[in-house]
C-alpha positions as CSV (number, residue, x, y, z in Angstrom):
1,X,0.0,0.0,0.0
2,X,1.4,3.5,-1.3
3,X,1.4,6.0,1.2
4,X,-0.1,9.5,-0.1
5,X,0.5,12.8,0.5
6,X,-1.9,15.2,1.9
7,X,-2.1,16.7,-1.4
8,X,-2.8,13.8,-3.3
9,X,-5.6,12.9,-1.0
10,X,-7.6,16.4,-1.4
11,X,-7.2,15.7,-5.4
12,X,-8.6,12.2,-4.8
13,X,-11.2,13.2,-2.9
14,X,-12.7,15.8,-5.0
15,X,-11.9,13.6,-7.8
16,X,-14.2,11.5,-6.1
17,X,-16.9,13.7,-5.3
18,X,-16.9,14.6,-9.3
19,X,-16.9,10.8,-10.0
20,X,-20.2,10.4,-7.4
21,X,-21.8,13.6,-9.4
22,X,-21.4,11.7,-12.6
23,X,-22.8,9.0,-11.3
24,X,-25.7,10.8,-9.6
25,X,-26.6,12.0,-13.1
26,X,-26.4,8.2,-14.5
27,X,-29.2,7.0,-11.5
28,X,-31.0,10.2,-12.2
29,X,-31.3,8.8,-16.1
30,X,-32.2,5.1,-15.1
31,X,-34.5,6.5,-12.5
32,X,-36.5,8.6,-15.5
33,X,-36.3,5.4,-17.5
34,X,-38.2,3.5,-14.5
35,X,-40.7,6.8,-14.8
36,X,-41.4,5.9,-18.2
37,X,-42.0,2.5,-17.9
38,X,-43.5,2.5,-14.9
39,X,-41.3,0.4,-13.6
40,X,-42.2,-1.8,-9.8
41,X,-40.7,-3.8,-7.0
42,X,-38.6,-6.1,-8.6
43,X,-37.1,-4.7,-11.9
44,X,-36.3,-1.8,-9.4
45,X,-34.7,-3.7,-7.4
46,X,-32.9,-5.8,-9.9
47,X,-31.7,-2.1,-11.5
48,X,-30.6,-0.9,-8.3
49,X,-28.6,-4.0,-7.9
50,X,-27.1,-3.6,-11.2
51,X,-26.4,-0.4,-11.4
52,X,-24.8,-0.3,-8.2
53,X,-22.3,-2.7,-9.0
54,X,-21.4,-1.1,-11.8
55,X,-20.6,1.4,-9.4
56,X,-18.4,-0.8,-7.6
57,X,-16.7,-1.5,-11.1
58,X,-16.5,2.1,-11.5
59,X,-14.9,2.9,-8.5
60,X,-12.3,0.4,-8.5
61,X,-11.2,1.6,-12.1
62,X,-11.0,4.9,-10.5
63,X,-9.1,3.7,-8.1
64,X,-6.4,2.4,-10.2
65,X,-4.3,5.1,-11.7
66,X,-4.9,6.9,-8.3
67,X,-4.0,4.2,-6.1
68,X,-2.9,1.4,-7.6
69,X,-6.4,0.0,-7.3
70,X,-6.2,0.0,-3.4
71,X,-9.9,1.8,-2.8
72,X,-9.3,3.7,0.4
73,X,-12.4,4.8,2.5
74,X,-12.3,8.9,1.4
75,X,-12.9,7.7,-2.2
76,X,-15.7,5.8,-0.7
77,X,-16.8,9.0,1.1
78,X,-16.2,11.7,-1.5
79,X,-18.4,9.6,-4.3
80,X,-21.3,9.3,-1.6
81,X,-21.1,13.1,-0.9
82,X,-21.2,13.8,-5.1
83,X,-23.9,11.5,-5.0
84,X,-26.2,12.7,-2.4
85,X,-25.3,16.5,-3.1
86,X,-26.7,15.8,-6.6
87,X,-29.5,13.7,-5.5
88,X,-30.7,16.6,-3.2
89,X,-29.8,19.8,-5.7
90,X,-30.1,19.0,-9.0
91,X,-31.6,15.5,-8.8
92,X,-34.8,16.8,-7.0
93,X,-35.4,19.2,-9.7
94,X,-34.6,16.3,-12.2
95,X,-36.7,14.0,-10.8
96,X,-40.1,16.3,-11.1
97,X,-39.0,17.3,-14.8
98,X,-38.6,13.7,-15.3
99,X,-41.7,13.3,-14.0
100,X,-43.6,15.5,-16.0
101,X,-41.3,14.3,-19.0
102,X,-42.6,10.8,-18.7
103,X,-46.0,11.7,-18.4
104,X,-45.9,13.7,-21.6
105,X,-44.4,10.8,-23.3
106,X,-46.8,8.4,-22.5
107,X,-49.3,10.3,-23.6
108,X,-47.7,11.2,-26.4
109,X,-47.1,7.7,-27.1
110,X,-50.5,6.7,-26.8
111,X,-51.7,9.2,-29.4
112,X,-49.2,7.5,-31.6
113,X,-50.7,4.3,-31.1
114,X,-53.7,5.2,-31.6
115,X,-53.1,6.7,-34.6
116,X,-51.1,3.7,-36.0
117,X,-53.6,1.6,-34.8
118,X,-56.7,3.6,-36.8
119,X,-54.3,3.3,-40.1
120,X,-53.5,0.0,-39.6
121,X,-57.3,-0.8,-39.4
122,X,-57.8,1.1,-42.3
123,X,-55.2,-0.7,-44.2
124,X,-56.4,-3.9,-43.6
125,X,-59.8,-3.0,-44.6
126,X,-58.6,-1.6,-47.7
127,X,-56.6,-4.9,-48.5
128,X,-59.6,-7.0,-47.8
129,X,-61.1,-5.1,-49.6
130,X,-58.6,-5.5,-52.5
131,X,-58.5,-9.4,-52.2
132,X,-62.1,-9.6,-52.6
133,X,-62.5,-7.6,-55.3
134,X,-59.1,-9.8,-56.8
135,X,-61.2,-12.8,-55.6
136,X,-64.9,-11.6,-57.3
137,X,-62.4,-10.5,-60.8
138,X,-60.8,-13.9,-60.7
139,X,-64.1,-15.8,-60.0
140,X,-66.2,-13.9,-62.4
141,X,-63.2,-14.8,-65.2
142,X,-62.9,-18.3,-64.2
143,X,-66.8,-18.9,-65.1
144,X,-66.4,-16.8,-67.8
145,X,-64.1,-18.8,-69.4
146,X,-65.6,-22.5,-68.1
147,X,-68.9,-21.4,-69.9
148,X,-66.5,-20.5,-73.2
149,X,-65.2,-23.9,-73.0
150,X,-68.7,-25.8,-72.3
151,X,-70.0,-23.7,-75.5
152,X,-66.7,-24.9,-77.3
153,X,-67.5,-28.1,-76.0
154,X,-71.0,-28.3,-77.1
155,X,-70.4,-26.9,-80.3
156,X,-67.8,-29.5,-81.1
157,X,-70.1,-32.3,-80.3
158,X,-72.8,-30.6,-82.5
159,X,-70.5,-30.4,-84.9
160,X,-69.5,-34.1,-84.6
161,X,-72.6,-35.3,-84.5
162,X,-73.8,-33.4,-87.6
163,X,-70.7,-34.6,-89.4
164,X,-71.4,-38.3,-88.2
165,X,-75.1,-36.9,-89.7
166,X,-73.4,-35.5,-93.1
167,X,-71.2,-39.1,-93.0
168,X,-74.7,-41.5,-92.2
169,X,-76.6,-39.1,-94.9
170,X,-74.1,-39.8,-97.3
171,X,-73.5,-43.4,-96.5
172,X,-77.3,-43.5,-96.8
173,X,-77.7,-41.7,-99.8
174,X,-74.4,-43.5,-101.6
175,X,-76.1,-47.0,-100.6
176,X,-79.7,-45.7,-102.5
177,X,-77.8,-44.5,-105.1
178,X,-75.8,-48.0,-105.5
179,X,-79.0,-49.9,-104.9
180,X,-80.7,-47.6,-107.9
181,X,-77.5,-48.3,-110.5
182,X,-77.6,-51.9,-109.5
183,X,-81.5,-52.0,-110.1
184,X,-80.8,-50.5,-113.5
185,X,-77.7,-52.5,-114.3
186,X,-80.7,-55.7,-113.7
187,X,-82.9,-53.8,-115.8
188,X,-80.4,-53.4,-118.6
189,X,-79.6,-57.1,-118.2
190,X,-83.1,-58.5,-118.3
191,X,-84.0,-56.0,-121.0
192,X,-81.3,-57.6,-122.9
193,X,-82.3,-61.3,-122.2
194,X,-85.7,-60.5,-123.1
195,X,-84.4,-58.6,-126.8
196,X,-82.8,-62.0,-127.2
């Protein structure tokens, strides 16, 4: 352990009285956070305990070029005067402006929401909306076109069955007409037996 003069110790200790300022603004931030999110019993607990070990952390690293990292009790002292001479200055003050800060917020966050919330109703009308309209275009178009292709349909079985018509017609009529030659063709032949 170093021994320090009188000197050094006053600069330490007003060092430290700085250092527990600064960190009398940092609890003063988290404390608005907790404001803002309304923060209870536990999770302010748990951010007390965090935040002060990283005050531990930050003391010993102030420690270290001072003292070798050997935290003495002054430095102790000084950071707990900074701390509570900004807590009950500037920290009171803070702490209603912070106050009034987070209320603001909130509200001003729930107009926000509401707002989104209003336009993302309206969106969703618009797009169901849209999809049924899509849906009515694409259904109206599909029976368009599956009454097209039953009227294609039955206009190519008309048209087969008047061909197989046209086809029997002229099977029909070829047949009548070979009947008629060969009746004539007998004709000719008893004609001819009879000349004889």
């Amino acid at each position: 352990m170093s021994t320090l003069s009188v000197a050094d110790q006053t600069t330490y200790f007003l060092c430290s009285i700085v250092l527990g300022l600064i960190l009398g603004a940092l609890y003063d931030l988290l404390r608005a956070v907790r404001m803002l999110v309304r923060a209870r019993g536990v999770s302010v607990a748990v951010t007390d305990v965090v935040f002060f070990t990283v005050c531990g952390v930050i003391t010993s690293l102030f420690a270290l070029p001072f003292n070798k990292g050997d935290v003495r009790a002054f430095i102790i002292f000084g950071e707990a005067v900074g701390f509570l001479s900004y807590r009950l200055t500037l920290g009171s003050v803070m702490g209603k402006f912070y106050s009034h800060l987070a209320r603001f917020l909130r509200t001003f966050l729930q107009k926000i929401y509401k707002i989104s919330e209003k336009i993302f109703d309206l969106l969703l009308k618009v797009i169901s909306i849209l999809v049924y309209n899509i849906h009515e275009v694409v259904d109206k178009s599909l029976n368009k076109s599956a009454s097209v292709i039953k009227k294609h349909r039955s206009a190519d079985k008309a048209h087969k069955a008047s061909r197989g018509n046209n086809k029997g017609r002229y099977n029909e009529q070829n047949g009548k007409n070979a009947k008629a030659r060969k009746e004539r063709k007998d004709r000719g032949q008893r004609k001819k037996q009879n000349r004889r």
